[in-house]
C-alpha positions in Angstrom: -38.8 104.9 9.8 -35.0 104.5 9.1 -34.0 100.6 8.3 -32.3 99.7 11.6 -36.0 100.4 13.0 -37.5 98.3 10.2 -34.8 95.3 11.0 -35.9 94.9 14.4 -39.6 96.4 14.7 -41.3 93.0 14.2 -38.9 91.7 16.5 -39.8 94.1 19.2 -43.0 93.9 19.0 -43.6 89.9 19.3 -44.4 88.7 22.6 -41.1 86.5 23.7 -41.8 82.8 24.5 -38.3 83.0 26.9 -39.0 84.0 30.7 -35.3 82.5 31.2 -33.2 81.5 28.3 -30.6 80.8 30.1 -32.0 77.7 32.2 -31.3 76.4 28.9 -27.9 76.3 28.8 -25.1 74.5 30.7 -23.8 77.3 32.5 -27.4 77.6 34.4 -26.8 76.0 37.6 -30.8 74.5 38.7 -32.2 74.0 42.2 -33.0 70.7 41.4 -30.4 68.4 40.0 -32.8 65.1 38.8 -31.2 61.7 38.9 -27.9 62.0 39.9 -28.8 61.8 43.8 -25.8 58.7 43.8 -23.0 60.5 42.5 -24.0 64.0 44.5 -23.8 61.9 47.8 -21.0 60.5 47.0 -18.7 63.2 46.1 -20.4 65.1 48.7 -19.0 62.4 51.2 -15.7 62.2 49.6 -15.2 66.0 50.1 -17.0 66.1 53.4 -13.5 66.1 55.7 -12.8 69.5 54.5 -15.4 70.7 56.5 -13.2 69.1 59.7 -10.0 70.7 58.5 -9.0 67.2 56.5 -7.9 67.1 52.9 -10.4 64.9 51.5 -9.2 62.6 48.1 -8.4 63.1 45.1 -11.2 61.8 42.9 -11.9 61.2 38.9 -15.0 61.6 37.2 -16.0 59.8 34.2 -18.0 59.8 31.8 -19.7 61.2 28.1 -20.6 64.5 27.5 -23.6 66.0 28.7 -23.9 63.5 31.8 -23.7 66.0 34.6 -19.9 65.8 35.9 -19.3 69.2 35.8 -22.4 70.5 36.8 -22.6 68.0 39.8 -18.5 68.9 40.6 -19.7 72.7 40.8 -23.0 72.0 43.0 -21.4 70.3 45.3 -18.2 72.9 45.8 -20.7 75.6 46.0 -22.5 73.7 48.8 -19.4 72.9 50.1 -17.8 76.6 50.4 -21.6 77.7 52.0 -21.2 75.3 54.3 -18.0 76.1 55.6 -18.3 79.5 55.9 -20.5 78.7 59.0 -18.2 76.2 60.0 -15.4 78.1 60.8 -13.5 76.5 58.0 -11.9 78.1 54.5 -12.6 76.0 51.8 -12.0 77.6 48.4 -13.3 75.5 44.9 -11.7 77.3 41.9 -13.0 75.6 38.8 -10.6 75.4 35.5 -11.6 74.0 32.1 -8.9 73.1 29.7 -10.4 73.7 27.0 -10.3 77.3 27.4 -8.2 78.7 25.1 -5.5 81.4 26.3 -7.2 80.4 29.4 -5.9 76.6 30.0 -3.9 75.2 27.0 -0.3 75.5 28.4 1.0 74.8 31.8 1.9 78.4 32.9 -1.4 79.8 31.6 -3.6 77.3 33.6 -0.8 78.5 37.3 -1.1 81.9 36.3 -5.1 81.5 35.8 -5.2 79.5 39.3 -2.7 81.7 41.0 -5.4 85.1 39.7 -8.1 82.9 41.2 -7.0 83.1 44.4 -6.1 87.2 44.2 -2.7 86.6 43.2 -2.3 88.6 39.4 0.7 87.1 37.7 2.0 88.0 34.1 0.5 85.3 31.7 3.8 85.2 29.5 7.2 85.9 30.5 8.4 84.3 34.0 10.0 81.1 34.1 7.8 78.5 35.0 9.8 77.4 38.4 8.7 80.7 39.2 5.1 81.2 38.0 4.7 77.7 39.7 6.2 79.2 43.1 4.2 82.4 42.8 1.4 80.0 42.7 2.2 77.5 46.2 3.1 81.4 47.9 -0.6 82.7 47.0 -2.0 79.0 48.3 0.1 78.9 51.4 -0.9 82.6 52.6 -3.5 81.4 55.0 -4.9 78.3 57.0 -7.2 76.9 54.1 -8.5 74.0 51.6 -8.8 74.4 48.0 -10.6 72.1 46.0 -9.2 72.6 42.3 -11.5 70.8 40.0 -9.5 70.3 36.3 -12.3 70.2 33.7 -11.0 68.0 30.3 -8.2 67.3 32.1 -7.7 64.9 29.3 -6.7 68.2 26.9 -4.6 69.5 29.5 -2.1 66.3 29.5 -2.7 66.4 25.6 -1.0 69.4 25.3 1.0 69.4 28.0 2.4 66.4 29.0 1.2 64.7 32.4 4.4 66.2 34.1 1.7 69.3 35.2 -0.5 66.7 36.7 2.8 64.7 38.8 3.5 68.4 40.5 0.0 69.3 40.7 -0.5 65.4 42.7 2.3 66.5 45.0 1.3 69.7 46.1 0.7 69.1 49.3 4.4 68.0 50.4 5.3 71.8 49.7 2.2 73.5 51.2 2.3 74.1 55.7 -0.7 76.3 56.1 -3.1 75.0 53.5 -3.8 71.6 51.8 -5.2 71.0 47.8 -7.9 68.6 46.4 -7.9 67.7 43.2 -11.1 66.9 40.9 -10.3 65.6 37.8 -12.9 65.3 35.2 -12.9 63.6 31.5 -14.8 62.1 28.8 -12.2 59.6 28.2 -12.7 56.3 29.9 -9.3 55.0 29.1 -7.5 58.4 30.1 -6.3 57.2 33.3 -5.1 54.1 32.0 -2.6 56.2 29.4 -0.9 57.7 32.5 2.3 57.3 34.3 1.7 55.3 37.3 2.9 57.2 40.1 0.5 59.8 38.7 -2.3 57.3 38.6 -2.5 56.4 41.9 -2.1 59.8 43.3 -4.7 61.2 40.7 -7.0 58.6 41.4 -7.8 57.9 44.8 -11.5 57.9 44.5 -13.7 57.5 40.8 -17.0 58.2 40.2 -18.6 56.9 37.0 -21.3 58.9 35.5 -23.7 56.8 33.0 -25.8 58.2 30.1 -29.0 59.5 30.6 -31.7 57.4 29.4 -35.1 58.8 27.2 -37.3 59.2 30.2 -34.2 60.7 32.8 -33.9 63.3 29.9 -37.5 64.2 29.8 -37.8 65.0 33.6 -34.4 66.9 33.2 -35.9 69.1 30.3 -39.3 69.4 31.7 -37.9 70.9 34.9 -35.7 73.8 32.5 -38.5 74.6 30.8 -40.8 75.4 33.5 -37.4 77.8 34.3 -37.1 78.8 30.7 -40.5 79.0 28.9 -43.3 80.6 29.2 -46.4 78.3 30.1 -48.1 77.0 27.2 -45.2 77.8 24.6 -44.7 73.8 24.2 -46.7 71.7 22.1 -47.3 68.2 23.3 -44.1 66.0 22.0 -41.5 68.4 21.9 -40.1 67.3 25.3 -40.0 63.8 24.0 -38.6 64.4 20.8 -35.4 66.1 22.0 -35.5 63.5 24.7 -35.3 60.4 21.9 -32.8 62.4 19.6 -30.5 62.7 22.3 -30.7 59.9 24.1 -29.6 58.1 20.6 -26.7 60.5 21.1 -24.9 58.7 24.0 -28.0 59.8 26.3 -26.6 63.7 26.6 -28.7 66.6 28.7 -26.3 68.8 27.0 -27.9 68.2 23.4 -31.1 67.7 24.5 -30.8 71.2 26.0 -29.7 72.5 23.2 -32.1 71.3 20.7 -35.1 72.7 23.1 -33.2 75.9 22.8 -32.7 76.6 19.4 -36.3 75.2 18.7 -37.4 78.1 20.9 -34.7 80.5 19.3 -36.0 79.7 15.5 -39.8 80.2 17.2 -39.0 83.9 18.3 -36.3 84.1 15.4 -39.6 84.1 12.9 -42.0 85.2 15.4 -44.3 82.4 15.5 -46.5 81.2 18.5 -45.4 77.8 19.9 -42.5 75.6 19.6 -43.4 72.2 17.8 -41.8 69.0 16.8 -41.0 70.2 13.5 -39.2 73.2 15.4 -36.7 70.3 16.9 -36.4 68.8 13.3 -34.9 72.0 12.3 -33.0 72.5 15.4 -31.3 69.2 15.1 -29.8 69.8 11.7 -28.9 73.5 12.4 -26.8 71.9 15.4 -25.2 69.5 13.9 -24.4 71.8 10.5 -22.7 74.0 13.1 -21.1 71.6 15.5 -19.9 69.6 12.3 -18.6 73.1 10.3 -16.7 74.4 13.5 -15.0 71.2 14.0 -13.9 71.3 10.4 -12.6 74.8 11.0 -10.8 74.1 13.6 -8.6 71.5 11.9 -4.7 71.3 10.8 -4.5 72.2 6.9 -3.4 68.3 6.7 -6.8 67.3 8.0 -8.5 69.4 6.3 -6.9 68.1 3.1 -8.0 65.0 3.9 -11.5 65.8 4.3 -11.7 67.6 0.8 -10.0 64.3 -0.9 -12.9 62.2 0.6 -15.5 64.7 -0.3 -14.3 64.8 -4.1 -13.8 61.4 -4.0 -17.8 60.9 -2.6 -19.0 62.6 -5.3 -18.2 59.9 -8.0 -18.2 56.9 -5.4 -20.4 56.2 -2.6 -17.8 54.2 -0.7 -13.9 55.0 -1.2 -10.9 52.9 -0.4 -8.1 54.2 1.4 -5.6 54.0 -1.2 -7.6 56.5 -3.3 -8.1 58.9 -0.7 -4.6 59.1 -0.8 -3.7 59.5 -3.6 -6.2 62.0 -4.1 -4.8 63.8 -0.8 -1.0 63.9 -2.7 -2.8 65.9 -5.6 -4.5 68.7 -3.4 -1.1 68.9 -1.6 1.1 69.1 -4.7 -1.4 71.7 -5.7 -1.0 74.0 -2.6 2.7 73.2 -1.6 1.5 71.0 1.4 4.4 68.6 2.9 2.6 65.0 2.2 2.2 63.0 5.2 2.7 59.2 5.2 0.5 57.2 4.4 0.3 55.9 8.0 -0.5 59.6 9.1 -3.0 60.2 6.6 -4.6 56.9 8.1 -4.4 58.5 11.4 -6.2 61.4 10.2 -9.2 59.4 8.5 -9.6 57.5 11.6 -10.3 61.2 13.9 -12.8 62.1 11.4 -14.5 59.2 11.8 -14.0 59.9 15.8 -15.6 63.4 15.2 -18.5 62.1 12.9 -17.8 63.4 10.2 -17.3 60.4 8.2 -17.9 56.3 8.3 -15.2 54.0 8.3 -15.5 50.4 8.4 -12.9 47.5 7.8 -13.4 45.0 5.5 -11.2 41.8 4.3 -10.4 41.3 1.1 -9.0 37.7 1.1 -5.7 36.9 0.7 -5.3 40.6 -0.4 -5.2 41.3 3.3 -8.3 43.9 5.0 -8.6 47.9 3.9 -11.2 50.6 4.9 -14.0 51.5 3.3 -15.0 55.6 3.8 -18.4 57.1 3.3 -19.8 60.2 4.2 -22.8 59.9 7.2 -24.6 63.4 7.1 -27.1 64.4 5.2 -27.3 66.3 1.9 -27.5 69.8 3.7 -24.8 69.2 6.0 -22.2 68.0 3.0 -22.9 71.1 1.0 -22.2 73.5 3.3 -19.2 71.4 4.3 -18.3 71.5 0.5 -18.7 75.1 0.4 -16.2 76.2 3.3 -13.5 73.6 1.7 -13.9 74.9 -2.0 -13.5 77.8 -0.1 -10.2 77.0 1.3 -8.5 75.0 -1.1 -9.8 76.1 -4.5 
């Protein structure tokens, strides 16, 4: 037996504890959607004069992550487009996320995406926008229809766009004689809207939905219901469900992590071809996720950030809480070192306070008297987490 047939062998021959993996994951769309009966009904009414030829409003989601705005947004367009195709109405629901990169991280990427949506294939560099933006009302206006464009993270969009895409998007309709646009707009950010320009925020925001956390016991029926999809009876032991449950309802109340740390549990079961998933499984899950989600967020950082990160870390090791000040100072050292451009210190502030944001470090503000107040950094993850995070910054700076 040659050593590709060794590698996997003991794989292959383990019984799987996954019927459905994918129930796990946010893309799987469920027949049941528990706890979020309100905000269905509601959109669904909001949407509902499409069905009678009407453009329905414009409406805003809010809300954390992993609380169900997208996966309601896309139930209720599906049921929508069902609907109408018995109903002697076109209603088309093209779904965008802004995240997406090359996908949705400039504004003549997200028309030429859109315009491809609708059958239209547009260059994605090259035109001027006036005209991929034209190509984009032609396709629209081809036929007698309602489109219902739902703008995932629409808060990344404006972020690297501007919120001039949004002011033509809002307006749409003025240009458009055969068809007539929707426009779902959904964000994390509760104070999004408030940053816009106004004649954008009324347009935007005809109707808002607020989605609120899931609590500990919402989170259990939503996990037990994917894992009767996703596991194989009898592959739980009694507590699991729970556990993810409590862990991430301490994160903000997110199905999204709870899903995930079910999943990987299950993954490291199979991974090492044991027989049940237990609640030391979702021990290990949780720090594997957040060693990843911490790591890839690190990666993805500007060299300045990343700076800054690797002056706290050297700082942490002789100091369990660090003052600004030093952490800049430090910072002007790693960039002398490496020919970096030194930011002010007003930047460098900046950049301590969106790790903190991510997680990735503590900041809290404390007065010093007639000294006036400073900020005092420490590092919140665990041992594991900090080493490997050492290890890919040695990596880059050193």
């Amino acid at each position: 037996m040659n050593s590709s047939e060794n590698l996997f062998s003991k794989f292959l021959q383990s019984k799987s504890i996954f019927k459905n993996r994918e129930a796990l994951t946010i893309s799987f769309s469920p027949e049941n959607i528990p706890h979020r009966e309100k905000q269905i009904n509601d959109l669904g009414r909001i949407l509902a004069p499409a069905l009678k030829g009407g453009r329905p409003s414009n409406v805003f989601l809010y809300g954390r992550t992993g609380t169900g705005k997208t996966l309601i947004s896309n139930f209720v367009g599906s049921e929508l487009e069902k609907i109408s195709e018995n109903n002697g109405q076109t209603i088309k629901v093209l779904y965008v996320n802004c995240k997406m990169k090359r996908t949705a991280d400039t504004e003549y990427r997200l028309m030429a995406y859109l315009s491809k949506m609708l059958g239209k294939v547009v260059p994605f560099t090259g035109l001027p926008t006036d005209q991929i933006y034209k190509a984009f009302f032609e396709t629209l206006d081809e036929k007698k229809q309602t489109v219902i464009l739902i703008i995932d993270e629409i808060d990344a969009l404006v972020e690297k766009t501007g919120d001039e895409i949004l002011y033509n998007l809002t307006r749409i309709n003025q240009d458009l004689k055969n068809s007539k646009v929707s426009l779902i707009g959904i964000t994390n950010s509760l104070g999004f809207i408030e940053s816009l320009d106004p004649r954008i925020k009324s347009s935007l925001s005809e109707e808002e939905l607020i989605f609120p956390p899931y609590n500990a016991l919402q989170l259990q029926d939503i996990l037990r219901g994917r894992a009767s999809v996703a596991f194989i009876p009898g592959m739980l032991e009694p507590g699991v469900i729970e556990k993810c449950a409590a862990l991430a309802a301490q994160e903000h109340g997110d199905a999204r992590r709870a899903l995930d740390l079910l999943r990987v549990a299950g993954e490291l079961v199979e991974r090492n071809t044991e027989q049940k998933v237990t609640v030391k499984h979702v021990d290990v899950a949780q720090e594997k996720i957040d060693i990843d989600r911490i790591l890839e967020t690190v990666k993805a950082q500007p060299r300045q950030s990343q700076a800054v990160l690797f002056s706290i870390i050297e700082l942490a090791e002789k100091n369990k809480e660090i003052q600004t000040g030093e952490v800049y100072d430090n910072y002007q050292e790693i960039c002398k070192k490496h020919g970096f451009k030194i930011l002010t210190t007003r930047r460098v502030s900046d950049l301590i306070a969106e790790l903190d944001l991510f997680g990735i470090i503590n900041t809290k503000i404390i007065s010093k008297g007639r000294y006036g107040r400073t900020r005092i950094i420490s590092l919140g993850l665990s041992s594991s987490i900090i080493k490997k995070l050492k290890k890919l910054l040695y990596e880059i700076f050193l």
